[in-house]
C-alpha positions in Angstrom: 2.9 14.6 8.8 -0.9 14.6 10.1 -2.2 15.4 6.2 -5.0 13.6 5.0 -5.3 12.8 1.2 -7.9 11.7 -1.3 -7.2 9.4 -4.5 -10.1 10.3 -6.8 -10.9 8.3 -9.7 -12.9 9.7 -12.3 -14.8 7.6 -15.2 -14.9 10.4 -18.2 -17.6 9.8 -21.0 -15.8 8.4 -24.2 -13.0 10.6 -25.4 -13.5 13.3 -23.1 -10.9 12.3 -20.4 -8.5 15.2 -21.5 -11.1 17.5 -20.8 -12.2 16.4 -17.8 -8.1 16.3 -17.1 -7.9 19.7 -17.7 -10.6 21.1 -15.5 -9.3 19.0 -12.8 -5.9 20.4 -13.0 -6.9 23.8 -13.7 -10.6 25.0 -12.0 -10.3 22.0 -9.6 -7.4 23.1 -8.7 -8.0 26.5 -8.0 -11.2 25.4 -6.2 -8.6 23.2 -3.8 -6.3 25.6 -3.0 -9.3 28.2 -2.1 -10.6 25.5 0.2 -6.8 25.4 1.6 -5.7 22.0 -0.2 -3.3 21.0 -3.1 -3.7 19.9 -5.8 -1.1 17.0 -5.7 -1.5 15.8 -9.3 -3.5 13.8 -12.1 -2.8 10.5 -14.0 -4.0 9.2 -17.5 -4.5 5.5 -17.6 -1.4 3.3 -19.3 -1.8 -0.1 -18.3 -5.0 -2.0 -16.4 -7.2 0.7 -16.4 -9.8 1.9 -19.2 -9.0 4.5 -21.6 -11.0 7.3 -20.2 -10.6 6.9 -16.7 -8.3 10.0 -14.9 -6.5 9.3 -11.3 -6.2 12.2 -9.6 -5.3 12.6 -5.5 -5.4 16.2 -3.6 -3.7 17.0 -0.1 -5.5 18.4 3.0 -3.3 20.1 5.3 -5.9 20.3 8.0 -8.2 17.6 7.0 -11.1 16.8 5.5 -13.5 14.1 4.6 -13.6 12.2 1.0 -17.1 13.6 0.5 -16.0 17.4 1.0 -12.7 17.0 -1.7 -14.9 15.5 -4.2 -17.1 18.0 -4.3 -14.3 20.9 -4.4 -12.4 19.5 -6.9 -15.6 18.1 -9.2 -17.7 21.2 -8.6 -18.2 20.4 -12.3 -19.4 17.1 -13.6 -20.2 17.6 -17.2 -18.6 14.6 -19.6 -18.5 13.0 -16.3 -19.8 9.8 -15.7 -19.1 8.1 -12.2 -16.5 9.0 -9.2 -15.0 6.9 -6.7 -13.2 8.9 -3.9 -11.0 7.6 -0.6 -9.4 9.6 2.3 -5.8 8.5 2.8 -2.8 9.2 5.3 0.9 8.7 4.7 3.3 6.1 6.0 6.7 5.8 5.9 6.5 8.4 2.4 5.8 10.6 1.6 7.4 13.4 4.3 6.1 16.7 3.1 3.5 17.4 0.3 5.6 18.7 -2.6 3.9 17.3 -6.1 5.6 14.6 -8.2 6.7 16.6 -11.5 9.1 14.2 -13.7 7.1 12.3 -16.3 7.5 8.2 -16.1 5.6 5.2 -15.5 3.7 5.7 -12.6 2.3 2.4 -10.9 -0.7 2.7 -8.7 -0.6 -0.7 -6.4 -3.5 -0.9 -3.6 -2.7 -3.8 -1.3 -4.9 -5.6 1.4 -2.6 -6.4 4.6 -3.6 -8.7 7.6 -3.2 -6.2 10.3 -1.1 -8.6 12.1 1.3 -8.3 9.3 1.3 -4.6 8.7 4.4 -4.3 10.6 6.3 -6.3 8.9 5.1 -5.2 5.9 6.3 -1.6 6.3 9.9 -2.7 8.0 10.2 -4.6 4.5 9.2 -1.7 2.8 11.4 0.7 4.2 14.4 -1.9 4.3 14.0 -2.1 0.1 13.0 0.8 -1.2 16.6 2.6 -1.2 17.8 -0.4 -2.7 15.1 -0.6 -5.1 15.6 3.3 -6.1 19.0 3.5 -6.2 19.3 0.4 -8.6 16.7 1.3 -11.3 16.4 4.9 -11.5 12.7 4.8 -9.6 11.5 6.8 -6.9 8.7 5.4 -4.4 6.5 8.4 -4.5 4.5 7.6 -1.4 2.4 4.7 0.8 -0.7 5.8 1.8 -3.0 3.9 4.4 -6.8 3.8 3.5 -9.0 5.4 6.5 -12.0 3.7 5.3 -14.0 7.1 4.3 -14.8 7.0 1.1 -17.7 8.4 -1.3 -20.1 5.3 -2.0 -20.8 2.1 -0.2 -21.0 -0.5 -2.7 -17.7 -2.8 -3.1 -14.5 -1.7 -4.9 -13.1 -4.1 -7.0 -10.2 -1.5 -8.5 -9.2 -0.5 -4.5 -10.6 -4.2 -2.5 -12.8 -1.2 -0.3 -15.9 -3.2 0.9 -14.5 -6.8 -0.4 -10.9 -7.6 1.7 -10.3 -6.6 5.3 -6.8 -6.0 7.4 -4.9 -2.8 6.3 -5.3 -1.7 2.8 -3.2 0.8 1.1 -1.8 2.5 -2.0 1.8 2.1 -3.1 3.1 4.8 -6.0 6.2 4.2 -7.5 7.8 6.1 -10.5 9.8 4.0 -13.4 11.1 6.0 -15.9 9.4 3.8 -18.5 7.9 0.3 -18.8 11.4 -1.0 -19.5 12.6 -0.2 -16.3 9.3 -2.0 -14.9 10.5 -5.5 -16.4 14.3 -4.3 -15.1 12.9 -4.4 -11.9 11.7 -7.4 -12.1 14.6 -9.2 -13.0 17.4 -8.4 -10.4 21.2 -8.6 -11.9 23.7 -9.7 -9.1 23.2 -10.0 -5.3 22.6 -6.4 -4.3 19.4 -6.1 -6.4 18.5 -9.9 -5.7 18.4 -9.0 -2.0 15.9 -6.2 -3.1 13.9 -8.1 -5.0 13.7 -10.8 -1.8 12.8 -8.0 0.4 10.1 -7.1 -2.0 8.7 -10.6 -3.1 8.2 -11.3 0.9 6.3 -7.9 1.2 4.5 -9.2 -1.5 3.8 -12.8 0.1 2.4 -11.1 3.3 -0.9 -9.3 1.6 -4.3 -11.3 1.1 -4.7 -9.3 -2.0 -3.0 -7.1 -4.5 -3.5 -5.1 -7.4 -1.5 -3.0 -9.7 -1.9 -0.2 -12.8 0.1 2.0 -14.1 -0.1 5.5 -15.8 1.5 8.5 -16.7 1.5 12.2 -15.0 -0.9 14.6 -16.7 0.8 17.3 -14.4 4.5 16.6 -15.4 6.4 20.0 -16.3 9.0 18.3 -18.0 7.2 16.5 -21.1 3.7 15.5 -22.3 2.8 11.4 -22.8 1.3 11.8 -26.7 1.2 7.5 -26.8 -2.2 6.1 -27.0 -2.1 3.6 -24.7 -5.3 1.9 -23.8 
């Protein structure tokens, strides 16, 4: 799949990130798929990330530059107060661009690779995720390798852009809910033990790692009301 997508993060002013969530999901939106992109979804912070902060990521069928998406989808910037925008492609996942829907714990997992273990990385990846799905009711949503276009040139401390080399990339994974996140971490019996093995070397190959989670503003089957951060 020769898509190219863009993880957007937007800083919202004080109490005004359910606004801003709704123009992005609704004008920006619109303004995407005029432009011949998707609108793939939008994320509220949970865990790691401030209150008012909305993660957001669009799909471009033909291409395009992180510059140009930002500007489509944030055409309007009022109760806005900083942007941070990266041009992706996928890996291994995801295999066509169809929208993650079901509400869950979503965690958003940027990694910093050696190139000279990117390989290995993905074989382990690959080799654990069915594992890992079919054991704790998760899905991995998708594994997206930066480009290195992105809006800005100062350092990125939330994505390692500007401040760790090799191959970075995203990792989404759906949980059902933060218990399942401490399931997963604490494998019952050999099958899941394997997976967890498989996952903790992936995990002992990166220079860096980092990891939030949040929940889907664009889920159609139920609204997150918690207050989390």
């Amino acid at each position: 799949m020769s898509a190219t997508y863009v993880h957007h993060r937007v800083d919202a002013a004080p109490r005004q990130w359910q606004a801003v969530a709704d123009r992005l999901s609704g004008e920006g939106a619109r303004r995407i798929a005029e432009a011949g992109g998707q609108f793939y979804g939008a994320w509220r912070s949970q865990i790691g990330r401030p209150r008012d902060e909305v993660q957001a990521i669009s799909v471009w069928p033909q291409g395009t530059t992180a510059a140009a998406a930002e500007r489509v989808l944030l055409a309007d910037r009022a109760d806005i107060r900083a942007v941070a925008s990266e041009a992706m492609v996928p890996t291994l996942r995801p295999t066509d661009t169809a929208s993650p829907t079901r509400q869950g714990n979503y965690a958003f997992r940027w990694f910093a690779v050696p190139e000279r273990n990117w390989p290995e990385f993905l074989d382990l990846c690959a080799a654990a995720w069915p594992g890992f799905e079919g054991a704790y009711d998760s899905q991995v949503v998708g594994l997206w390798q930066a480009t290195g276009d992105r809006t800005g040139n100062v350092p990125d401390e939330v994505t390692g852009a500007g401040l760790h080399g090799g191959v970075r990339s995203l990792l989404l994974t759906r949980r059902p809910n933060l218990a399942m996140w401490e399931r997963s971490k604490l494998p019952e019996g050999a099958t899941e033990a394997a997976v967890r093995d498989k996952l903790s070397r992936r995990y002992d190959l990166c220079d860096w790692t980092v990891v939030s989670t949040a929940t889907l503003l664009t889920a159609i089957d139920r609204a997150d009301t918690a207050r989390w951060t």
